[in-house]
C-alpha positions as CSV (number, residue, x, y, z in Angstrom):
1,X,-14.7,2.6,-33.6
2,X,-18.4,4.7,-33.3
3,X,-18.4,7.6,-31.4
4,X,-22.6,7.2,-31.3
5,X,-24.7,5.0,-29.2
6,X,-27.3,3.8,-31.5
7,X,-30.0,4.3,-29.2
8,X,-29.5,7.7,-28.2
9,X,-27.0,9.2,-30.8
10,X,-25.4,10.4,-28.1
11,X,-21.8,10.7,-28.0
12,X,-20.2,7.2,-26.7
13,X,-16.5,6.9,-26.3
14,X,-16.4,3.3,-24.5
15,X,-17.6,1.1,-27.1
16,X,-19.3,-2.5,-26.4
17,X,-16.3,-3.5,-28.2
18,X,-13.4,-1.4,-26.5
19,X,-15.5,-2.7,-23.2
20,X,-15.2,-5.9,-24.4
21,X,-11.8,-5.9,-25.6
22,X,-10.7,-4.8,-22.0
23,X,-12.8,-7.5,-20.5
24,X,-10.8,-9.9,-22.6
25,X,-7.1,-8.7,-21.0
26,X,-8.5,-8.5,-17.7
27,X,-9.8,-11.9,-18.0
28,X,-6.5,-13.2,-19.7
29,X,-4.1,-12.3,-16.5
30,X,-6.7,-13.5,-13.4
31,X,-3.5,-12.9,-11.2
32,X,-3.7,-9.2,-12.2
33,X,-7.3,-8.8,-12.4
34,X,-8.0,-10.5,-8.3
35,X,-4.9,-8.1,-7.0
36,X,-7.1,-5.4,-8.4
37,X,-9.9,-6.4,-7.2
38,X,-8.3,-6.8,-3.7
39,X,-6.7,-3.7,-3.2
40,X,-10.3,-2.2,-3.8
41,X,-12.1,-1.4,-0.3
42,X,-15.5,-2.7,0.0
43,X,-17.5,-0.9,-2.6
44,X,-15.7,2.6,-2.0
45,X,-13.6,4.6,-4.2
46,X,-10.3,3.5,-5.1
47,X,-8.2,4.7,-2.3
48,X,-5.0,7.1,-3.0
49,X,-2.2,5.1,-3.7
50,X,0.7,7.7,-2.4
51,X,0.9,10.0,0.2
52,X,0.2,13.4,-0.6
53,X,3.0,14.9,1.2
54,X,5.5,13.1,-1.1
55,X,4.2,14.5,-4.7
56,X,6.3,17.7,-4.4
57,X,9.2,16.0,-3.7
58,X,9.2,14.0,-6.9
59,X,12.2,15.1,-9.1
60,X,11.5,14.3,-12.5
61,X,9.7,15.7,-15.1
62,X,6.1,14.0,-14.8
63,X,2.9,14.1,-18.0
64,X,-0.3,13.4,-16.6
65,X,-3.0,12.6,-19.4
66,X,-6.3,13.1,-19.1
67,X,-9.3,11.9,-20.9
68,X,-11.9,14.7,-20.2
69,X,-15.0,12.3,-20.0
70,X,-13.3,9.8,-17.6
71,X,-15.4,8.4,-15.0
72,X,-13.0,6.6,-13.2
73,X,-10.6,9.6,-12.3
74,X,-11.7,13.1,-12.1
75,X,-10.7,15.6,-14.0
76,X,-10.1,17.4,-10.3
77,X,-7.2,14.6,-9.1
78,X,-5.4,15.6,-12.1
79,X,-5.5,19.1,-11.5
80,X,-4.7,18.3,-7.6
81,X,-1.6,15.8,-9.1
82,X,-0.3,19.1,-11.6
83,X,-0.5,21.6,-8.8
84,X,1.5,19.2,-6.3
85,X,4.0,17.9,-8.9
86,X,6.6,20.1,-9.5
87,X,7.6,20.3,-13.5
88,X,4.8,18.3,-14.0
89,X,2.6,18.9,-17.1
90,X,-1.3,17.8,-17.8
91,X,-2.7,17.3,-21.3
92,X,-6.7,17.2,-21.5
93,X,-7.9,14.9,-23.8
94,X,-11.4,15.9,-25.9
95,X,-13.6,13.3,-26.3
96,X,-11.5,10.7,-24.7
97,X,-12.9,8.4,-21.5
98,X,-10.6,6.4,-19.1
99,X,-8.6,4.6,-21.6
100,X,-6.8,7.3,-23.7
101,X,-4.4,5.1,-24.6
102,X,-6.7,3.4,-26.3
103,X,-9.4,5.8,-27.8
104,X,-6.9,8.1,-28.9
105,X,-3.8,6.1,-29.4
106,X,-1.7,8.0,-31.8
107,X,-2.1,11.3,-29.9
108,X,-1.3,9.3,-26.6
109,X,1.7,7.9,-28.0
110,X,2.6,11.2,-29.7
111,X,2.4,12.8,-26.3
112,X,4.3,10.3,-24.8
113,X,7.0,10.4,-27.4
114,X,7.5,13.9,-27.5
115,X,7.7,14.3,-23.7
116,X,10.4,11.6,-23.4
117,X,12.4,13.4,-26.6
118,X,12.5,16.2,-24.6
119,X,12.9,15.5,-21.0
């Protein structure tokens, strides 16, 4: 995968092909891809999904990963999710949109693996 846009040789972590490859399994599950869609408000951002009383009562250990050039999620609602989380941990991903598990698979999985192994 390029890490350059060929217009601007600007760094470019979403590739026309990652994009397209996420199209693809998006497009393959239309069940998945309308319940999405639908639990979107009109046009807003997404809306929080749990109440934020309940994060500090959640018991096991937690790893948030974050890519630091995401645009979907902040880098500010992981922060919020490691300082309400008790024994949570946050990894910050260089270089690394949205997808993490994607752009930087090995690591992600590594992460993963290791923090299973050990909790």
């Amino acid at each position: 995968m390029t890490r350059t846009s060929r217009s601007s040789g600007t760094a470019r972590f979403a590739t026309p092909e990652l994009c397209q490859a996420r199209s693809d399994a998006a497009l393959a599950r239309p069940d998945h891809l309308r319940n999405y869609v639908d639990g979107l408000p009109k046009g807003a951002p997404l809306p929080k999904w749990v109440k934020p009383e309940l994060l500090p009562t959640i018991q096991v250990p937690t790893l948030l990963i974050h890519g630091r050039d995401d645009r979907v999620v902040s880098f500010e609602t992981s922060l919020y999710l490691l300082a309400n989380i008790p024994n949570s941990r946050l990894v910050l991903l260089n270089r690394c949109g949205h997808w993490a598990m994607i752009e930087h698979a090995d690591e992600f999985n590594r992460l993963v693996a290791d923090f299973i192994a050990n909790n």
